[in-house]
Structures are given as structure tokens and as C-alpha cells.
C-alpha positions as CSV (number, residue, x, y, z in Angstrom):
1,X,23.3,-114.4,-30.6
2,X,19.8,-114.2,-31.9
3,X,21.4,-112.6,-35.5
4,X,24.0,-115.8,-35.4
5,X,21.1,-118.4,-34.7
6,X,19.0,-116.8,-38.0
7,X,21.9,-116.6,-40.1
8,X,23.3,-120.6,-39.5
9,X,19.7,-122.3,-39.9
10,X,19.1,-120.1,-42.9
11,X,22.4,-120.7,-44.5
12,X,22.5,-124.5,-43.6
13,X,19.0,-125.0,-45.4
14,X,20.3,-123.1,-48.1
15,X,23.5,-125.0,-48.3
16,X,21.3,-128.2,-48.7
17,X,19.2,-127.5,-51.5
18,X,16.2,-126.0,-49.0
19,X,14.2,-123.0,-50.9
20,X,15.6,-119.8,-49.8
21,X,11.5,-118.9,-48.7
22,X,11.8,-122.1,-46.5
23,X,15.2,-121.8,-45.5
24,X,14.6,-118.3,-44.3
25,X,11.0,-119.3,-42.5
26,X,12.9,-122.1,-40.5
27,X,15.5,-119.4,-39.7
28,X,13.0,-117.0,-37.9
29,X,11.1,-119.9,-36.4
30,X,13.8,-121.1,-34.7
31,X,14.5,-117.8,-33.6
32,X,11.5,-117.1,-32.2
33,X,11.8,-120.3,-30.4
34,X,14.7,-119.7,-28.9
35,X,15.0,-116.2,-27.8
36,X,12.1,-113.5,-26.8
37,X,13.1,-111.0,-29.3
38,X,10.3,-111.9,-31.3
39,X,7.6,-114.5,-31.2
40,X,5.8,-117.0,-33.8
41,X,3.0,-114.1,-34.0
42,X,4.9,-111.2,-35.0
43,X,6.3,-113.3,-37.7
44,X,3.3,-114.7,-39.6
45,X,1.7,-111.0,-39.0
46,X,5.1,-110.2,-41.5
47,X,4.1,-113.2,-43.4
48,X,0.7,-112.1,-44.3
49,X,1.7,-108.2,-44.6
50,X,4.5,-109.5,-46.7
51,X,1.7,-110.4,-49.3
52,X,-0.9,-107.6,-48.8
53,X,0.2,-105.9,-51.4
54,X,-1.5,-104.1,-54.5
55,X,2.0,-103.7,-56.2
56,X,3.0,-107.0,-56.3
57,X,0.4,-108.2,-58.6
58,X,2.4,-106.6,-61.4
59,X,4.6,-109.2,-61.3
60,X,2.5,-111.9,-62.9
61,X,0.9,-109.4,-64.9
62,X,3.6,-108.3,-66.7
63,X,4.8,-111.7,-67.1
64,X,1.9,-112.6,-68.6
65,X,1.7,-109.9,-71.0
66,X,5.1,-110.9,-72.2
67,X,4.6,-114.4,-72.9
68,X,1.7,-113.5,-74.9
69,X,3.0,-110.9,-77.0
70,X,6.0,-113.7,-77.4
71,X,3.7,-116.4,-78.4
72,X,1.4,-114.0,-80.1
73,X,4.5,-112.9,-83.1
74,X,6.0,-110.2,-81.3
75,X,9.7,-111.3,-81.4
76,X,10.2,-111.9,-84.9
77,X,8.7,-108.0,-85.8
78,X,10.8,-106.7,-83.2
79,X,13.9,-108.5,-85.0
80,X,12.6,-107.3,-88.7
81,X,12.7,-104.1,-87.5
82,X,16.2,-103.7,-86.0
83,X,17.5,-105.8,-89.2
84,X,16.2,-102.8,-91.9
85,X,18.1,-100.6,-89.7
86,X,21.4,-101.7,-88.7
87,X,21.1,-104.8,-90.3
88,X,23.4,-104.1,-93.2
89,X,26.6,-102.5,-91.3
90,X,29.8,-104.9,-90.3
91,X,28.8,-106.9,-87.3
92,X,25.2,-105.6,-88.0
93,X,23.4,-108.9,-86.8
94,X,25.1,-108.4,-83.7
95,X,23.4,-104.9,-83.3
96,X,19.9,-106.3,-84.5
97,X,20.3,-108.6,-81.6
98,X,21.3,-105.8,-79.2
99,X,18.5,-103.4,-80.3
100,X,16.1,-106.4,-80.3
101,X,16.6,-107.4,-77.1
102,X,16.2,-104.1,-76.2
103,X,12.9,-104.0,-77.7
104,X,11.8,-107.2,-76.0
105,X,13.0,-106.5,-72.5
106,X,10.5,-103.6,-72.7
107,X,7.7,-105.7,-73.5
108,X,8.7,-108.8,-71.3
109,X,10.7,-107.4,-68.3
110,X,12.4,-110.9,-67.9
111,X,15.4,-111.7,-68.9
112,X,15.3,-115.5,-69.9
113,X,12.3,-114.9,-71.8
114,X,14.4,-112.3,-73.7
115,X,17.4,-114.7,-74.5
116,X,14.8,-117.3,-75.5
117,X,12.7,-115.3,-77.8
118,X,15.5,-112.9,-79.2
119,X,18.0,-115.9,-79.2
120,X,16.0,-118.4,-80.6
121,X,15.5,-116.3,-83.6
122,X,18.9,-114.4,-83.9
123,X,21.2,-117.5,-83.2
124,X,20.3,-119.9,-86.3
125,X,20.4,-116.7,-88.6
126,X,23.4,-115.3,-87.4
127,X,24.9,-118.6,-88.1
128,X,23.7,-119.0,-91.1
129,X,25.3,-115.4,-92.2
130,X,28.6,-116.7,-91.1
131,X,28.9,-116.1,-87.6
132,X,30.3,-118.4,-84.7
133,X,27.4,-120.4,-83.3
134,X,29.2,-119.6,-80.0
135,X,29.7,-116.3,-80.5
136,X,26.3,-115.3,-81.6
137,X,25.1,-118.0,-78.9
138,X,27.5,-115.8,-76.3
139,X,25.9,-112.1,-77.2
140,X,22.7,-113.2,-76.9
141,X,22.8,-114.9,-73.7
142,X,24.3,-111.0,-72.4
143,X,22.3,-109.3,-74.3
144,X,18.9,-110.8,-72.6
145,X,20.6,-109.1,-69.7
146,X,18.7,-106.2,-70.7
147,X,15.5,-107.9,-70.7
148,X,15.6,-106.7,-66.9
149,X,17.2,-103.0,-67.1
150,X,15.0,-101.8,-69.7
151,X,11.3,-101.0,-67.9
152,X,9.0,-102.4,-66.9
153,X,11.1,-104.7,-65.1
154,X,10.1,-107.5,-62.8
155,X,13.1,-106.8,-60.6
156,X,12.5,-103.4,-60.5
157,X,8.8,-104.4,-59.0
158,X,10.1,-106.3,-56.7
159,X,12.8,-103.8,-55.4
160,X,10.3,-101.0,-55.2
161,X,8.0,-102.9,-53.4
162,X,10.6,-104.2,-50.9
163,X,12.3,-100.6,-50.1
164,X,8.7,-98.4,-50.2
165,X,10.1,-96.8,-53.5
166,X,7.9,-95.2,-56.5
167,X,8.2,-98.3,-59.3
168,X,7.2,-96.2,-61.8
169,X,10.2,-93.6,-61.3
170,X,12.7,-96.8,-60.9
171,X,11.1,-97.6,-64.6
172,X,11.9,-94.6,-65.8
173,X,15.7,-94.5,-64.2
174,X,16.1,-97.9,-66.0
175,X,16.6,-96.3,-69.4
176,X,19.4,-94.6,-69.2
177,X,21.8,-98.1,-68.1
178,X,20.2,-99.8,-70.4
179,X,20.6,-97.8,-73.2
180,X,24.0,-97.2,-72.4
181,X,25.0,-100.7,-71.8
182,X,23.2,-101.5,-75.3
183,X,25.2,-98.8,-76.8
184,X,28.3,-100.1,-75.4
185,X,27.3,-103.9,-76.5
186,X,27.0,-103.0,-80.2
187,X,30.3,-100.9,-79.9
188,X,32.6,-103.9,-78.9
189,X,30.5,-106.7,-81.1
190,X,31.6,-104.1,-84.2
191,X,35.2,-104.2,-82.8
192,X,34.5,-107.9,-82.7
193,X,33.3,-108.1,-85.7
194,X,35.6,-106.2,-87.6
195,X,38.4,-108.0,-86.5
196,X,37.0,-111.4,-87.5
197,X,35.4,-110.1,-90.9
198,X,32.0,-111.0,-90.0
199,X,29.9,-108.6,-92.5
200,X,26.6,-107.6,-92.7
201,X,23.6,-107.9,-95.0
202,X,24.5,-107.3,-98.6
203,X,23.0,-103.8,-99.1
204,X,21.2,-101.5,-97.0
205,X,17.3,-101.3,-96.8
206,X,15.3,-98.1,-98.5
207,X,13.5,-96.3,-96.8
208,X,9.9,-97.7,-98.0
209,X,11.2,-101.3,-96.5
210,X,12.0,-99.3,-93.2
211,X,8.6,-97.7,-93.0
212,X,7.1,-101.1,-93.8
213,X,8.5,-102.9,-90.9
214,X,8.1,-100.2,-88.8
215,X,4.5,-100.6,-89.5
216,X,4.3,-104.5,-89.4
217,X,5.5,-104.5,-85.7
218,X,3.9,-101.0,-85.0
219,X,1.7,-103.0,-82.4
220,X,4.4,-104.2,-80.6
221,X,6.1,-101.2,-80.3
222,X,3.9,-98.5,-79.1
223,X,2.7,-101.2,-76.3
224,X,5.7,-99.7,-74.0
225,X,4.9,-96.2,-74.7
226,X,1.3,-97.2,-73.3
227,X,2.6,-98.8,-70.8
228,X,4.8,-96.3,-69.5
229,X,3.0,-93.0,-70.8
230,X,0.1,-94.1,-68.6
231,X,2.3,-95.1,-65.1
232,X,4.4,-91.6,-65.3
233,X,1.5,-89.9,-66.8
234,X,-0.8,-90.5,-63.9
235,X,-3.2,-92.5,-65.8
236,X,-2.8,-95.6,-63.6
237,X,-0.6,-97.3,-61.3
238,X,2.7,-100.0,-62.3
239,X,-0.2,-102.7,-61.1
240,X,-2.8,-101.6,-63.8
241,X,-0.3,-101.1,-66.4
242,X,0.3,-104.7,-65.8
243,X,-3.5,-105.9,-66.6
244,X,-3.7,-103.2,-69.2
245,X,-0.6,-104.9,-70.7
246,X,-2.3,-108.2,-70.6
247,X,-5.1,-107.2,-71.9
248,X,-3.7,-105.1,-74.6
249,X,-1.2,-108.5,-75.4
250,X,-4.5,-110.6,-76.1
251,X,-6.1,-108.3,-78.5
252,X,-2.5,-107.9,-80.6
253,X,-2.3,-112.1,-80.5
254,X,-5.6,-112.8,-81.3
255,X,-7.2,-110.2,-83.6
256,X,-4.0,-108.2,-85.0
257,X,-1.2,-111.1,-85.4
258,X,-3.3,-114.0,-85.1
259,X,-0.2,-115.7,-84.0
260,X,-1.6,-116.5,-80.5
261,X,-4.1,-120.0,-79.5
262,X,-5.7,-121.1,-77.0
263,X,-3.5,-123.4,-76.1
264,X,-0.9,-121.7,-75.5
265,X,-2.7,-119.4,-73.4
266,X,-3.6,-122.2,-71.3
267,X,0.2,-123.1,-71.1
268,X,1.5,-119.3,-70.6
269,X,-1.0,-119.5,-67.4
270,X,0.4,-122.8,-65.8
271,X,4.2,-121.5,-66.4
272,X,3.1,-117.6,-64.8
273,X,1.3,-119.9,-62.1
274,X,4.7,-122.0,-61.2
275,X,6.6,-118.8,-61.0
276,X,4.5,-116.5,-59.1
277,X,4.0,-119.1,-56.5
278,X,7.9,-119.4,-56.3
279,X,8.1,-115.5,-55.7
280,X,5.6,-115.4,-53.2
281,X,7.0,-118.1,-51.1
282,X,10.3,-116.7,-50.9
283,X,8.4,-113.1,-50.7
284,X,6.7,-113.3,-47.7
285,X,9.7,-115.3,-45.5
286,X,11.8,-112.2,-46.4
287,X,9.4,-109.6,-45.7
288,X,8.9,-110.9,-42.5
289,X,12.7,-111.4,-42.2
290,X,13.4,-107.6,-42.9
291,X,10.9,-107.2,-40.1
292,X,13.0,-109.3,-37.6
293,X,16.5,-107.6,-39.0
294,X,15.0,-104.6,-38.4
295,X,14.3,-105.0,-35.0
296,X,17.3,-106.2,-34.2
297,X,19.1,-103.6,-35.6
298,X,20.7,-105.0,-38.5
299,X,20.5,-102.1,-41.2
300,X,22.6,-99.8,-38.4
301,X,24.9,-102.7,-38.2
302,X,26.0,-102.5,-41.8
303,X,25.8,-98.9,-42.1
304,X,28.5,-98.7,-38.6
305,X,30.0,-101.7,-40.4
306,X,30.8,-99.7,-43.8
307,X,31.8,-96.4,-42.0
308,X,34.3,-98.4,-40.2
309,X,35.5,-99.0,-43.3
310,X,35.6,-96.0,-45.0
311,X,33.9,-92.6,-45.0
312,X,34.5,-92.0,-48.0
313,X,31.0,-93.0,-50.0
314,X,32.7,-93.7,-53.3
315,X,34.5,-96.3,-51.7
316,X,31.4,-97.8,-49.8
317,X,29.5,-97.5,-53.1
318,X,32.3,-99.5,-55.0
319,X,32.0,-102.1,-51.8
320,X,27.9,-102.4,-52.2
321,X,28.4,-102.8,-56.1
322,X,31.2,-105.7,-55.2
323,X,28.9,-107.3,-52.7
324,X,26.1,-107.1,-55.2
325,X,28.1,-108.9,-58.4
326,X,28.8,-111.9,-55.5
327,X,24.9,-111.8,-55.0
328,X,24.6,-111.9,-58.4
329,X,26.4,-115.0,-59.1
330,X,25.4,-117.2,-56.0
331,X,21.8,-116.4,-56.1
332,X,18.8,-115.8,-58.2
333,X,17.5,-112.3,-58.8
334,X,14.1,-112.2,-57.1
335,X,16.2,-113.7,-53.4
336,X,19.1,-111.0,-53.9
337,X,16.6,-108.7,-54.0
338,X,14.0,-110.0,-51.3
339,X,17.5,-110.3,-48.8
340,X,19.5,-107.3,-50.0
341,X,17.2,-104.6,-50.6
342,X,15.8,-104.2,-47.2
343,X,19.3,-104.3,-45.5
344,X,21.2,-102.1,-48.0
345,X,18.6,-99.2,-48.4
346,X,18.2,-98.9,-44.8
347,X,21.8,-98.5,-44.3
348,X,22.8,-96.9,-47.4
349,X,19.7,-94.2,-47.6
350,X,20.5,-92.3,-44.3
351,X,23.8,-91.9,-45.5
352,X,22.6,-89.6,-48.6
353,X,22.3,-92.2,-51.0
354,X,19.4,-92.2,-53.6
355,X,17.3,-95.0,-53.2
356,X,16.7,-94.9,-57.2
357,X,19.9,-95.3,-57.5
358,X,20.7,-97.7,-55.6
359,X,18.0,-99.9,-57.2
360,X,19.6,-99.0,-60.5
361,X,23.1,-100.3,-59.5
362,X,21.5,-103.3,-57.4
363,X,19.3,-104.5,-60.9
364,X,22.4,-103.9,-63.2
365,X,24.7,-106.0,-60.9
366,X,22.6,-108.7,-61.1
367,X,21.4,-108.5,-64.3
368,X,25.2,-109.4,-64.5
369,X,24.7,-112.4,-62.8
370,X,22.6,-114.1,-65.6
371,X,25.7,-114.6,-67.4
372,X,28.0,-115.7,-64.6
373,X,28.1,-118.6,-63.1
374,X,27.2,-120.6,-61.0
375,X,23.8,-119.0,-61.1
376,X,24.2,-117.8,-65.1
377,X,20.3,-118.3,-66.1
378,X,21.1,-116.9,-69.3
379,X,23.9,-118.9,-69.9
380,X,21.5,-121.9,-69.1
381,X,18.7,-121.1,-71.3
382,X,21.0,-120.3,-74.2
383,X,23.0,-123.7,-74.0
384,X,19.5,-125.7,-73.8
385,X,18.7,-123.8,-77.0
386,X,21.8,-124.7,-78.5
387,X,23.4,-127.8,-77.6
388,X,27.0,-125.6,-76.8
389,X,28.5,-126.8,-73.9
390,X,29.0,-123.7,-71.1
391,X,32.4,-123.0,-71.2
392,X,32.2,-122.1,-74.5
393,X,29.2,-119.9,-74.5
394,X,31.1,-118.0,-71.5
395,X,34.7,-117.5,-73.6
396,X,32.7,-115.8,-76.6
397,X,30.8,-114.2,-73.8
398,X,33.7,-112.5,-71.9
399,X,34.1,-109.8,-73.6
400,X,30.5,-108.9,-73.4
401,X,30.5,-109.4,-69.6
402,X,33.4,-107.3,-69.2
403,X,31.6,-104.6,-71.3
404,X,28.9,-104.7,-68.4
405,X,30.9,-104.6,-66.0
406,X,32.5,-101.2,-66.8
407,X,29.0,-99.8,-67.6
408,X,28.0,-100.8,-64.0
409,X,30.9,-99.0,-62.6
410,X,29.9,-96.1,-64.2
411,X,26.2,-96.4,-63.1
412,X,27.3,-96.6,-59.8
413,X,29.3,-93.4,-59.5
414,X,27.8,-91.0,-61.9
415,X,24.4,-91.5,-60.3
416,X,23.1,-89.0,-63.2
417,X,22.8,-91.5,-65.8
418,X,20.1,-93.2,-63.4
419,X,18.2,-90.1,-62.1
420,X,18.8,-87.0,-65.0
421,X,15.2,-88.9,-66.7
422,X,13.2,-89.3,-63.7
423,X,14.4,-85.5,-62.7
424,X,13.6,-84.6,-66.1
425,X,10.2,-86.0,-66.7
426,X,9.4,-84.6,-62.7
């Protein structure tokens, strides 16, 4: 009864437009009013613990550290870059978009801030080569996706920190997806491409123009290698990579670009400021609410609940990953992850599944639900940019979501592509 009570107030609030840290704080409370399973105490003790933790300020910092190297000239290098490569094979601008984004989502570990900086480059020049504005509109929006695969991720920060994993190993396991589902974008967008006759630039750079804008945006990309080298290298931790990442983003702006001002620091901190206090109020609610489920049993529940089902942990898997793309499309990342993780990995783990991997399937699945709707922040941020009403943005896309979806299938069970890294580098 007490798990019935949680669940209608929660969902009720939800249902009318409540925040999901609200909805989920009058859930508990009323709870605790009604039954002696737990009491007002125990719950703001969760609220508080919920918060104490060193980890979690690497989510504004590598927000931060994104929007600065955005508004500091990052993006447009990152493009230049990809474009000398690729730029000049059929459907090329569609793989300069890919790789870019790829590129980005290392630096910002957000995916909106991907599709806005990549897109808002890409999509006028694509067009302007020949493109579709709703095509090139369409792989953008998907290919932001990446923006939380490929470390460090945001996500992945908040998924390590609500399951007790190693962040740093869940960075390094979000290579291999992302890779692949970039390789697999830039294969269909040529099939694409092909098919419609969209070409690519006239010739193909030399190799001096390479080297040159390999050397223009060399700031921008050995900021990951820091960043990374120095968590899996022991040098510091996922939250000091974060302020070394800030840090490192206000020298580039200011002294090496000179693309970043003062005033748009002063705007990058209210927007982190909004955000981070929208995380933490639907952070600490859930901590304390995988407390309660806890204690009432809940992750045996679901475990009993999928064994009933099947024993068969292919088939539990492909249930999870189901459950997951639903999650995807109903609700934003950070409260998927804040609700989901806690339940799944404590039913899911005893039964020999990798915790790594499970984060890997969890962030891909929803990375997925940026460009699905209801949710679709992707699909959002790219019709603001554009004008293009949604349902056209999401017929281009299609194809591209489709793409993703097969790659998640096969990140879910061929558990290697997430862990052969990670066991690698260990």
C-alpha cells in the first residue's frame, strides 16, 4: 500500500505540470504521513545526503567549460577541421556534421548545446551547398545525440553518481557507442545522399590545408585528451577534470581565440545557475526516494518481476532497453536517470549484469529520446533555430533514428563494445 500511495501522488503531480523533484518530495511526504515505514526525518537525512556529494559538482563544471569553449570559437574549428577531411566526398557535409558533433560532444557533454552549436553552423551551409533545409536540419538534431555518448558526459555523471559506479570508467565505455553510432550515421547519410545526388565540396583538400586546420583548432582538440588522460590516468578525479576544463576553456577564449567576453561569461553563469539548480531539485527528491524504494523492497520487486518473465537475460535485457526508449520519450534525461538508475541496477546487477553496461545502454536509449517525441529536446532546439515545423524535422530524421536504434540493440547485447576499452586501458 505504502508503494501505491508514493507512486499516485507522484504521478498525479507529474501528470499536472508539478516538477518531477516536487512531485516526488510530495510523494514521500505523504508517505511518511501516512504509514510508519519511514518518517519526515529519514527523508530529509536522504535529502541532504542526496546532495553531499564531491562528484556532482562535475556537472556544472563541465557545463561551464562547454559553453565557454562554444562562445569562446570552438565550434566553428571543430567544423573546419572535419570539412578538410571528409568534406569533399558525396554526402560529405553530412559526415563533417557527424564527426563535428562528435568533436563537440567531447568538449560539451550536452546534447542541446551540441545541436545548437554544430547545427547552427552546419545547417545554413549545408543548405547553401544544395541540401534540404529539413534534411540537414533532421541529421543534426540526431546527430547532437552524441553530444551525450561521447565522454565526459553529463548523464554519465549523473548515472555514476546515482548507482556508486567509477564515472571515469563509464567515460571511457562511452567511446565505443558513440563511435559506432557516428560511424553508422555517416554510412546511411552517404546512402542518403547518393541517392538524392547531394555532392560534396568541389575538390579535396592537400594535405598542407589539413595540417593547417588541424593546427587552428589544435586547442580545442587536445582539451578532451586532457580531460580524459588525467581522470583514467590517476592525475585527478571526473570532479577536478571539470574545474580543470573550465579553467583550461577561459584561457583558450580569452588569450588563444579571443572569441570569448565578459559578457558572455556573465551570461554562461546565469544559464549553468538555472540548470544546476533544476538538477539538484529533482536530485535530492530522488535520492531520498531510492532510499524509501529501497527499504521497501522495490529493486527485489522488479528483479522477481523480470524473472517471472523470463530467465532468459537476453530477453530481460531487450525488456530494460524497451522500458528505457519509453523513458526516453516521456521524460527528460537527468529524471530517467535519477528514477531508473537506482531501481534497475539494483535489480539488474545481482543478476550478473555489468553495471557499465547497463549505464551504456541506459544513456544511449535516451540519448534516443532527444529526437523523439514528446520529449525530443533536440528536435526543439533545432526547429527554434530553424523555423521548420516538427513533423518535418522528424520525417528527414527517421531514418537517422532508426540508425540508432539498431546500434542500441547491438549495445545492449554485445556488451563488449561498451567494456573491451575500459578492460583494455585497466
Amino acid at each position: 500500500m505504502e508503494l501505491l500511495i508514493l507512486a499516485i501522488v507522484t504521478i498525479v503531480m507529474m501528470a499536472i505540470g508539478v516538477p518531477i523533484g516536487i512531485s516526488i518530495a510530495a510523494g514521500l511526504i505523504s508517505t511518511a504521513l501516512l504509514f510508519d515505514t519511514t518518517t519526515l526525518t529519514f527523508i530529509a537525512q536522504q535529502l541532504y545526503t542526496g546532495l553531499d556529494s564531491f562528484a556532482l559538482l562535475a556537472v556544472p563544471g563541465f557545463m561551464l567549460a562547454g559553453s565557454f569553449m562554444e562562445k569562446g570559437g570552438l565550434s566553428k574549428r571543430l567544423v573546419n577541421v572535419a570539412e578538410k577531411f571528409v568534406g569533399h566526398q558525396t554526402g560529405g557535409f553530412c559526415a563533417v556534421t557527424v564527426v563535428a558533433c562528435l568533436f563537440f560532444g567531447a568538449i560539451s557533454g550536452s546534447s542541446p548545446a551540441t545541436v545548437a552549436a554544430i547545427g547552427g553552423i552546419m545547417i545554413p551551409y549545408m543548405v547553401r551547398e544544395g541540401y534540404s533545409k529539413e534534411f540537414a536540419t533532421g541529421l543534426s538534431a540526431v546527430s547532437g545525440s552524441l553530444g551525450i555518448i561521447i565522454p565526459p558526459s553529463i548523464p554519465f555523471v549523473i548515472y555514476g553518481i546515482a548507482t556508486n559506479s567509477n564515472i571515469g570508467t563509464l567515460f571511457i565505455a562511452g567511446f565505443g557507442p558513440g563511435i559506432m553510432i557516428g560511424i553508422a550515421l555517416i554510412v546511411v547519410s552517404r546512402f542518403i545522399c547518393k541517392k538524392r545526388g547531394y555532392l560534396g565540396t568541389e575538390r579535396k583538400s592537400t594535405g598542407k590545408e589539413k595540417l593547417q586546420a588541424i593546427n587552428e583548432a589544435k586547442w580545442a582538440l587536445i582539451m578532451p585528451l586532457i580531460i580524459l588522460g588525467g581522470i583514467y590516468g590517476g592525475i585527478f578525479t571526473p570532479t577536478e577534470a571539470a574545474a580543470v576544463a573550465i579553467f583550461y576553456s577561459l584561457f583558450v577564449g580569452f588569450f588563444v581565440y579571443k572569441e570569448l567576453k565578459w559578457k558572455d561569461v556573465f551570461s554562461i553563469l546565469d544559464t549553468t545557475a538555472s540548470f544546476v539548480g533544476a538538477v539538484m531539485l529533482a536530485f535530492a527528491p530522488a535520492a531520498a526516494l531510492g532510499a524509501v524504494l529501497s527499504m521497501l523492497g522495490v529493486p527485489g520487486m522488479v528483479s522477481d518481476l523480470l524473472l517471472s518473465i523470463s530467465s532468459n537475460i537476453y530477453v530481460i535485457m531487450f525488456i530494460v532497453m524497451l522500458v528505457l526508449i519509453v523513458a526516453g520519450m516521456i521524460l527528460d534525461t537527468i529524471s530517467a536517470i535519477v528514477l531508473l538508475a537506482p531501481i534497475l541496477s539494483g535489480a539488474l546487477i545481482p543478476m550478473g549484469i555489468d553495471p557499465i553496461h547497463l549505464g551504456t545502454v541506459m544513456i544511449v536509449a535516451l540519448a534516443i529520446g532527444f529526437v523523439t517525441p514528446p520529449v525530443a529536446q533536440n528536435l526543439f532546439v533545432a526547429s527554434g533555430m530553424t523555423g521548420l515545423p516538427m513533423h518535418k524535422i522528424v520525417k528527414e530524421a527517421f531514418p537517422f533514428i532508426v540508425t540508432m536504434l539498431v546500434c542500441l540493440v547491438l549495445i545492449t547485447f554485445f556488451p563488449e563494445i561498451s567494456l573491451a576499452l575500459p578492460t583494455l586501458l585497466s
